[in-house]
C-alpha positions as CSV (number, residue, x, y, z in Angstrom):
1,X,0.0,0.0,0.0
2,X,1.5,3.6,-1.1
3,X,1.9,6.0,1.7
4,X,-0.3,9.5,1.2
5,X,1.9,11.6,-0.7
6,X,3.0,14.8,1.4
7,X,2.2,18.0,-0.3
8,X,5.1,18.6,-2.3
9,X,5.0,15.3,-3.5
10,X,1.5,15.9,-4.6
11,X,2.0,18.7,-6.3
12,X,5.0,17.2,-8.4
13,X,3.0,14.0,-9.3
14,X,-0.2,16.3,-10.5
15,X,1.7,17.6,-12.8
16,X,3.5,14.2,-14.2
17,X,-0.5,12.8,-14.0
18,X,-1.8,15.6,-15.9
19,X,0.9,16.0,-18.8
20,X,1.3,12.4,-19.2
21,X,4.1,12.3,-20.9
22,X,8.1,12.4,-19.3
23,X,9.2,15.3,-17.9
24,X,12.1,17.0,-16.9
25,X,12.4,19.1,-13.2
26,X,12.9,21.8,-15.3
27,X,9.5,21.3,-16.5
28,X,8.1,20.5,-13.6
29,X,10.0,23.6,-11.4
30,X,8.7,25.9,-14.1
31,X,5.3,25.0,-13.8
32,X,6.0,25.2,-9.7
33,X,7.5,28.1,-9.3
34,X,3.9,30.2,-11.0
35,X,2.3,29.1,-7.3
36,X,5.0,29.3,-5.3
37,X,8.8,30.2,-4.7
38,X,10.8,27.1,-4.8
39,X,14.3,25.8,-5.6
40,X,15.7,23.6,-8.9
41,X,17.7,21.1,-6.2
42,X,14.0,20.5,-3.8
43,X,12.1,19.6,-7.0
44,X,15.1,17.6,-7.8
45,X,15.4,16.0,-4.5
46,X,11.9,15.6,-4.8
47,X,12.1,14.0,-8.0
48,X,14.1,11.5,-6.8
49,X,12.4,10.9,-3.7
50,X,9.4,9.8,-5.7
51,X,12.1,7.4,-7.9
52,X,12.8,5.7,-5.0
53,X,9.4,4.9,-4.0
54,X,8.8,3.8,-7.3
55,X,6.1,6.2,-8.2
56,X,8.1,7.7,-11.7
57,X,10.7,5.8,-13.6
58,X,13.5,8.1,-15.3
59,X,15.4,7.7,-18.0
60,X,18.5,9.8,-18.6
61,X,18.4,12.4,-21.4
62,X,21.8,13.9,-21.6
63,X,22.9,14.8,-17.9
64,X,19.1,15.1,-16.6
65,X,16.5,12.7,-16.7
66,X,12.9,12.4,-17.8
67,X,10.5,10.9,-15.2
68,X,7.3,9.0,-16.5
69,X,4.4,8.2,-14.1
70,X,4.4,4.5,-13.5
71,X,0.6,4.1,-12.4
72,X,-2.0,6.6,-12.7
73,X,-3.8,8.9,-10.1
74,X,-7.0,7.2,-10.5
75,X,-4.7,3.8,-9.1
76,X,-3.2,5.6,-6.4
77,X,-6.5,7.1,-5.4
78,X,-8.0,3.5,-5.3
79,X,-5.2,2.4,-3.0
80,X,-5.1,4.9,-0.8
81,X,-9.3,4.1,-0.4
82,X,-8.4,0.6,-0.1
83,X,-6.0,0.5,2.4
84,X,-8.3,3.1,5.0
85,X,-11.5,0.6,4.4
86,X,-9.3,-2.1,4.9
87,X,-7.7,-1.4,8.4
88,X,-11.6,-0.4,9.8
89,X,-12.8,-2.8,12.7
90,X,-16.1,-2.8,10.9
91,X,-15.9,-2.1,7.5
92,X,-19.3,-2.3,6.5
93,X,-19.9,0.9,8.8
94,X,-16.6,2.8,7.1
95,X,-18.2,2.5,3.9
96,X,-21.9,3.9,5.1
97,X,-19.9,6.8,6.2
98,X,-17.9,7.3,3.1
99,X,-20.7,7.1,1.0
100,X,-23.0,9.6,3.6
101,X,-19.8,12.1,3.0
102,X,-20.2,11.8,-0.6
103,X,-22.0,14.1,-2.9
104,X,-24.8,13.3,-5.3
105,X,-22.2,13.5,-8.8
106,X,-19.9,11.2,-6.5
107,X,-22.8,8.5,-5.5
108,X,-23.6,8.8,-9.2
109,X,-20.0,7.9,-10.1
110,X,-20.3,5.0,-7.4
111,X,-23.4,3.6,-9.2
112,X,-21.8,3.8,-12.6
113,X,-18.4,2.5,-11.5
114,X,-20.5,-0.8,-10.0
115,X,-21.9,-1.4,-12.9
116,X,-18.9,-1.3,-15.0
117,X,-16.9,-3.8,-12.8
118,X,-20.6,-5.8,-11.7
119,X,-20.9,-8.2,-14.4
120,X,-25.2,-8.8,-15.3
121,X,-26.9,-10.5,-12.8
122,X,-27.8,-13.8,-13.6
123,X,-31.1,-15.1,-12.9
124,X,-32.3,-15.7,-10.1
125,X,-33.3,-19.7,-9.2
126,X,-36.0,-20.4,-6.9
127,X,-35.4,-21.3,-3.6
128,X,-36.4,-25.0,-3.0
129,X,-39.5,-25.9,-1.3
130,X,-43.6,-25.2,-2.0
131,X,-43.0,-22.0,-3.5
132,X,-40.3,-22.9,-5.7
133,X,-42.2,-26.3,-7.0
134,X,-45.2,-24.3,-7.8
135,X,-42.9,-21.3,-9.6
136,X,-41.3,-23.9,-11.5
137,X,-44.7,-25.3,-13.2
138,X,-45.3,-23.9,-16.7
139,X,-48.2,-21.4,-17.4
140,X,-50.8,-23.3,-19.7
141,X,-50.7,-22.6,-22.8
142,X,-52.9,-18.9,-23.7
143,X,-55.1,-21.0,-25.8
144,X,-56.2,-23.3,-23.3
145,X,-57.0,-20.3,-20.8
146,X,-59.1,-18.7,-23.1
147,X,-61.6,-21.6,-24.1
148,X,-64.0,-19.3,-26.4
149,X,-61.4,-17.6,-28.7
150,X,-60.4,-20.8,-30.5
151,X,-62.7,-23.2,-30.4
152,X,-66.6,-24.2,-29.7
153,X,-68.2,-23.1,-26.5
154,X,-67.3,-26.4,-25.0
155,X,-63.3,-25.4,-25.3
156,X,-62.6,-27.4,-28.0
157,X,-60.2,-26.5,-31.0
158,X,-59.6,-27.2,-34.2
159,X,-55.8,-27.3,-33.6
160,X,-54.9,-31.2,-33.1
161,X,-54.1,-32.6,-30.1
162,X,-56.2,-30.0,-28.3
């Protein structure tokens, strides 16, 4: 399970999420700095940091490197979700709360993620018993139910075998 990212770490991996694509600290420090004051060597450090932890790969490009994103946000997200419902003494309750704390586009983006991962419900057998041996007998055929529309008034039909 990935540890939350701390803020600067954040920060740096938005942008690698977002540009999907590899990028330099340069890059990344330019795109930084428009928000806040911060040095070439943190982002660098920071850069690396993240390496370690296995969140970007690099590549060397000349004497820098490129760092590519090696899951997505959505992943880490999931995760991070995973491992807090997962360490609850009563999950069942953790996820009630969640899902009271969420909003209506976010319960709408529950229902829709369900049913992309829920494959079709299959149907349901009946259970056994008196209810399920009286379920399982066929309807009668519509003709014999209505004994006037096909036949004579005494329910006979011309159809054979009726």
């Amino acid at each position: 399970m990935p540890r939350p990212l701390g803020e600067l770490e954040d920060a740096v991996m938005t942008r690698v999420w977002q540009w999907n694509r590899p990028v330099t600290v340069r890059e990344v420090l330019e795109d930084l700095q428009q928000e806040r004051s911060i040095a070439y060597t943190t982002v660098m450090t920071v850069m690396d940091n993240l390496h370690q932890k296995g969140w970007v790969r690099r590549e060397a490009e000349g004497r820098a490197y490129r760092y590519t994103a090696v899951s997505t946000r959505a992943a880490y997200s999931a995760a991070l979700m995973n491992e807090a419902w997962s360490t609850s003494d009563n999950p069942a309750a953790a996820l009630v709360a969640f899902f009271g704390m969420m909003s209506a586009e976010q319960r709408e983006a529950l229902r829709d993620a369900v049913r992309i991962v829920q494959p079709a419900e299959p149907a349901v057998e009946p259970a056994p018993g008196p209810a399920a041996d009286t379920a399982a007998d066929p309807a009668p055929p519509p003709a014999a139910a209505d004994h006037g529309a096909e036949g004579d008034s005494a329910g006979r039909s011309d159809e054979p075998g009726r």
